[in-house]
C-alpha positions as CSV (number, residue, x, y, z in Angstrom):
1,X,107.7,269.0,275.8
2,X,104.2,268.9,274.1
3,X,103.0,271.2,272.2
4,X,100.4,273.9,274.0
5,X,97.2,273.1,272.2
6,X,97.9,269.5,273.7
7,X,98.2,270.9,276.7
8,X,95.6,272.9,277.4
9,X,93.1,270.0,275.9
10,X,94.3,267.6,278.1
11,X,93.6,270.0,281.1
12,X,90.3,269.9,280.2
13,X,89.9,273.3,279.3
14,X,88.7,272.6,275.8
15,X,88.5,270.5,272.6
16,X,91.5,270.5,270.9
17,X,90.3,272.7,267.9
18,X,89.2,275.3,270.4
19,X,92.5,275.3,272.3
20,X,94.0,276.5,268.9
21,X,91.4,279.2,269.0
22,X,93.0,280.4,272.3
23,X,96.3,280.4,271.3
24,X,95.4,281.9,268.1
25,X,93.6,285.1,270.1
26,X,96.4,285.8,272.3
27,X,94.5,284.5,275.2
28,X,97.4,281.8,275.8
29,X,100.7,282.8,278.4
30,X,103.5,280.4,279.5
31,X,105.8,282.3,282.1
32,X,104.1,285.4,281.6
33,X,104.4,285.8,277.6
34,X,101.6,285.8,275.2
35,X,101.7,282.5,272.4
36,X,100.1,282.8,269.4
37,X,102.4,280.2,267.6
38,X,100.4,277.3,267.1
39,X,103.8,275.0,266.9
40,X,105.2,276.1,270.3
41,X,105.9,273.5,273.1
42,X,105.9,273.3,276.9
43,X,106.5,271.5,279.7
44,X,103.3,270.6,281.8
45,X,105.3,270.4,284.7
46,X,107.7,272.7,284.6
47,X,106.2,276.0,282.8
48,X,103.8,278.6,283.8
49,X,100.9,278.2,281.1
50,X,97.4,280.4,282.1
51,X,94.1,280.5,279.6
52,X,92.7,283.8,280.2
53,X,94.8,284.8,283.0
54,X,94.1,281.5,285.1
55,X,96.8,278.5,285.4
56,X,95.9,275.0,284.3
57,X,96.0,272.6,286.0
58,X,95.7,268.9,285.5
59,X,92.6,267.1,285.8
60,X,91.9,263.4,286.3
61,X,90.7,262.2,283.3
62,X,87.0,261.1,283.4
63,X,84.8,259.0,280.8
64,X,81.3,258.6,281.0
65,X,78.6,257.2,279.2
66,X,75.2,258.3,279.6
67,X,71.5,257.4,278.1
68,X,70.4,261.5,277.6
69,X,66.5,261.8,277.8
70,X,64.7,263.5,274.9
71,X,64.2,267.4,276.0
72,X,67.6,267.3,278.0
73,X,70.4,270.3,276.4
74,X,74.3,269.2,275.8
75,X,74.9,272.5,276.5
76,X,77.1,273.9,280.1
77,X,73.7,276.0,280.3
78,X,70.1,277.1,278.4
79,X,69.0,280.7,278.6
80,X,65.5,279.1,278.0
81,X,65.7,277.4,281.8
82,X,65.7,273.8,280.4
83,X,67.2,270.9,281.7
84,X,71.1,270.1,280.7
85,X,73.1,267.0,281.0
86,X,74.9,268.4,283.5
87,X,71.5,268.2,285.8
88,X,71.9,264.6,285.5
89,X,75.6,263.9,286.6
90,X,75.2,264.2,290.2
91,X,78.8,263.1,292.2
92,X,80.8,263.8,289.3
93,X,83.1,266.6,290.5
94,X,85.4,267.6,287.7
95,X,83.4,269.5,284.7
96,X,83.6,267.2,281.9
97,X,81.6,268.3,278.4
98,X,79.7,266.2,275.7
99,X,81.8,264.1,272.3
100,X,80.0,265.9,270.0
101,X,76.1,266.8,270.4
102,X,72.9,265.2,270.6
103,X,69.7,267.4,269.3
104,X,66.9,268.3,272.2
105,X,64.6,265.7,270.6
106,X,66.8,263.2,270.2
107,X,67.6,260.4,273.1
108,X,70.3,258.0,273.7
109,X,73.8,257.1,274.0
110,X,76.2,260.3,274.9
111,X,79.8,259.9,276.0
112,X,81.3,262.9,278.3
113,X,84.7,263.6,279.0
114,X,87.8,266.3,280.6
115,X,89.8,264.6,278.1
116,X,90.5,267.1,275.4
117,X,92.5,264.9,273.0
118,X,89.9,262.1,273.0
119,X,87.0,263.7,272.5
120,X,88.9,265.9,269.5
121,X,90.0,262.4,268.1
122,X,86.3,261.0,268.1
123,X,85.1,263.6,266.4
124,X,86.7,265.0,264.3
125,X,85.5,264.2,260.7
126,X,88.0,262.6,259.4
127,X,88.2,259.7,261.5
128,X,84.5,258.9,259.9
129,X,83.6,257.0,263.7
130,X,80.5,255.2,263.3
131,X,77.3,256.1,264.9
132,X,74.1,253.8,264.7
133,X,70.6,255.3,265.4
134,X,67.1,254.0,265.5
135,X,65.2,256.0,263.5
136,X,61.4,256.1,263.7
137,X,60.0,257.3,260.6
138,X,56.5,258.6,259.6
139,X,55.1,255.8,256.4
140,X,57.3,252.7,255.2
141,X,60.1,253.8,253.2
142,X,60.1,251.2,250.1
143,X,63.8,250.1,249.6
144,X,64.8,252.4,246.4
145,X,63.9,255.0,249.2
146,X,66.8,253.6,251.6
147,X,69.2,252.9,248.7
148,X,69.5,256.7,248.6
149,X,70.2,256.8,252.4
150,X,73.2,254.0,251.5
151,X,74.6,255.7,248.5
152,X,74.8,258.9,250.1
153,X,72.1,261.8,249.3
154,X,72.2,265.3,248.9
155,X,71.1,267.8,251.9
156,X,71.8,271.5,251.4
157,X,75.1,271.5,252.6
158,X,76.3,268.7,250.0
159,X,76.2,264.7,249.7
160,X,76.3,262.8,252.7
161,X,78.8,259.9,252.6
162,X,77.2,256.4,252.1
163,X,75.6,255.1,255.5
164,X,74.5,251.5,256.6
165,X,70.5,251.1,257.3
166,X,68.4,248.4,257.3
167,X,64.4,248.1,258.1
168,X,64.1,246.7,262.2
169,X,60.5,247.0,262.8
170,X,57.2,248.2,260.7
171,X,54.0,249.2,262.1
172,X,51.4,249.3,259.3
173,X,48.5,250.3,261.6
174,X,50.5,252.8,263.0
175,X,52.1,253.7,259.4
176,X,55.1,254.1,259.9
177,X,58.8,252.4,260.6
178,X,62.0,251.9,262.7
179,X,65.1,252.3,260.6
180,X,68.3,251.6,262.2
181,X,70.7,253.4,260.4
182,X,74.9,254.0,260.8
183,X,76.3,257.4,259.9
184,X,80.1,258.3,259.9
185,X,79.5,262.3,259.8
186,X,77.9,264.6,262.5
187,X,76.6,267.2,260.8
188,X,73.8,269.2,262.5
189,X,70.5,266.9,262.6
190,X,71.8,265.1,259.8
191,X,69.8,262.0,260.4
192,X,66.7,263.6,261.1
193,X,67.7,266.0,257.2
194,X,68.4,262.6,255.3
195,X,65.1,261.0,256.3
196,X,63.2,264.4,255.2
197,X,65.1,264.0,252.1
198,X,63.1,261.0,251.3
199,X,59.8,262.3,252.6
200,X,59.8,259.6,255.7
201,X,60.4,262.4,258.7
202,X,61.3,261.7,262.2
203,X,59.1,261.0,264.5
204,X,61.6,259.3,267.1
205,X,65.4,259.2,267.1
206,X,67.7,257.3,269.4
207,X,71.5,257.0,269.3
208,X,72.3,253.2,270.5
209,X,76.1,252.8,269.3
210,X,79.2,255.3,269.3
211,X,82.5,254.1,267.9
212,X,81.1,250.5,268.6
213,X,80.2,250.8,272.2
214,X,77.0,250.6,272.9
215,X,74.5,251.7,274.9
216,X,72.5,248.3,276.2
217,X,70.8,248.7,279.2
218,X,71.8,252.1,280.5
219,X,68.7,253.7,281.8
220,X,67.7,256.7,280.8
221,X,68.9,259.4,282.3
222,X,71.5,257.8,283.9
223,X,75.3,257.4,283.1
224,X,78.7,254.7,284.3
225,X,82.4,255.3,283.6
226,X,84.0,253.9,280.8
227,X,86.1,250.9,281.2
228,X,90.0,250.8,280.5
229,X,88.9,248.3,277.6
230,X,86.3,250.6,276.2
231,X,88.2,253.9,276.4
232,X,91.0,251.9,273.9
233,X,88.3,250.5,271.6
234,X,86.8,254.0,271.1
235,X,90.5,255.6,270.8
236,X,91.5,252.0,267.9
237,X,88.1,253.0,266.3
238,X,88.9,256.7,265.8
239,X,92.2,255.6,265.1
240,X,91.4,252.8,262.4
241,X,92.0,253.1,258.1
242,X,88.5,255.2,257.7
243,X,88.4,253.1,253.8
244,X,87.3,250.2,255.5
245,X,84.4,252.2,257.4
246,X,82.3,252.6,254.1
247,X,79.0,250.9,254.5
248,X,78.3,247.6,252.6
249,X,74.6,246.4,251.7
C-alpha cells in the first residue's frame, strides 16, 4: 500500500506536489469513490485509481538528459507557435516533462523524466541541489561585486542563499565576463536577477551541472538517457544533509 499522491506521480501523471493538487480537488477516484484525504493508501495493483475519470497506468520510467538550445520552451506547448523541448525528443514514446525549468534565453543542461517522485525530490527547495551556470555578464564585476553573489543578496522576493562563483574568463575588449556560478534555489530567472542586482546583466546564460552531473559534450539540441549510476547520484545528491551544501570561498 502507498499512499495515492505516490501513486499517481510515479505514473507519470504529475509532480508530486501537483498530484496532491488532484486529490485535494476531488479529481482523484479509487474503485469509483472520490479521495480527497491526502493520507489515504492504495494498492497499485490491485485498486481502481482514475485522474479525471481516466485509469493510470504504469509507465516505464524514463531519464533523459538534454543540451536545450536558447529560444526552445519547457513547456508541453506555446500559444506563441515556438519551438518546445518536446520538438526535440524524437523516438521517445512515453511523455516525460522537464526537473524544474530553464528560461527561453537560457541554454544548457535539462533533465526530463515520467518519474514523478524524482523529479519532486530534485526540486524541491529543500533539498538545496546544486546547479552551476556560466554566466556571461556585461563589464567586469570587481570581486566586492561577487562577494555579494557568495553571501547571498537581496532580490525582491527576499535574500538569496549564499552561492559559489568564481571569474572563468574576461574579455576586456569585449567588456565584459564569464562567471561560473553555483545556486541551490530555482527561483524564476534568479541568476539572470542576482547579476542585475550588481549592475553586471546577462548577456549569455548556460546551465552545465545539475545535482553534479554534468553536461560535457552533449550537443545541443540533442539528449541520452541517464545511466543506472547517474540516476542514484542525482537521487544521493537530493537526498544528502543540505548544511554541507553551503558554498565556501
Amino acid at each position: 500500500m502507498e499512499r495515492l499522491q505516490k501513486i499517481i506521480a510515479q505514473a507519470g501523471i504529475a509532480s508530486r506536489r501537483k498530484s496532491e493538487e488532484l486529490i485535494l480537488s476531488g479529481k482523484v477516484e479509487v474503485n469509483g469513490e472520490v479521495v480527497t484525504e491526502l493520507g489515504t493508501k492504495a494498492n497499485p495493483d490491485e485498486d481502481i485509481i482514475t485522474v479525471n475519470g481516466k485509469p493510470i497506468r504504469s509507465e516505464k520510467k524514463i531519464y533523459l538528459i538534454m543540451n536545450k538550445p536558447k529560444g526552445v520552451i519547457t513547456s508541453a506547448s506555446d500559444p506563441e507557435g515556438r519551438k518546445i523541448v518536446s520538438d526535440y525528443l524524437k523516438g521517445i514514446k512515453e511523455r516525460v516533462y522537464p526537473v524544474g525549468r530553464l528560461d527561453y534565453d537560457t541554454e544548457g543542461l535539462l533533465l526530463l523524466t515520467n518519474d514523478g517522485e524524482f523529479a519532486h525530490l530534485l526540486t524541491h527547495p529543500k533539498h538545496h541541489v546544486p546547479k552551476t551556470y556560466l554566466a556571461t555578464v556585461k563589464g567586469v564585476p570587481h570581486g566586492t561585486s561577487l562577494d555579494k553573489l557568495r553571501d547571498g543578496i537581496m532580490l525582491e522576493d527576499g535574500m538569496t542563499s549564499p552561492a559559489e562563483v568564481e571569474y572563468k574568463d574576461v574579455d576586456t575588449e569585449k567588456n565584459e565576463a564569464v562567471i561560473q556560478i553555483t545556486i541551490h534555489e530555482g527561483r524564476n530567472r534568479q541568476v539572470r536577477r542576482m547579476f542585475e542586482a550588481i549592475n553586471h546583466p546577462v548577456t549569455r546564460l548556460k546551465r552545465i551541472s545539475f545535482g553534479g552531473l554534468l553536461l560535457q559534450n552533449l550537443k545541443r539540441g540533442l539528449y541520452r538517457h541517464l545511466t543506472a549510476e547517474e540516476i542514484n547520484n542525482l537521487l544521493q545528491a537530493a537526498k544528502s544533509d543540505p548544511s554541507k551544501k553551503k558554498s565556501r570561498r
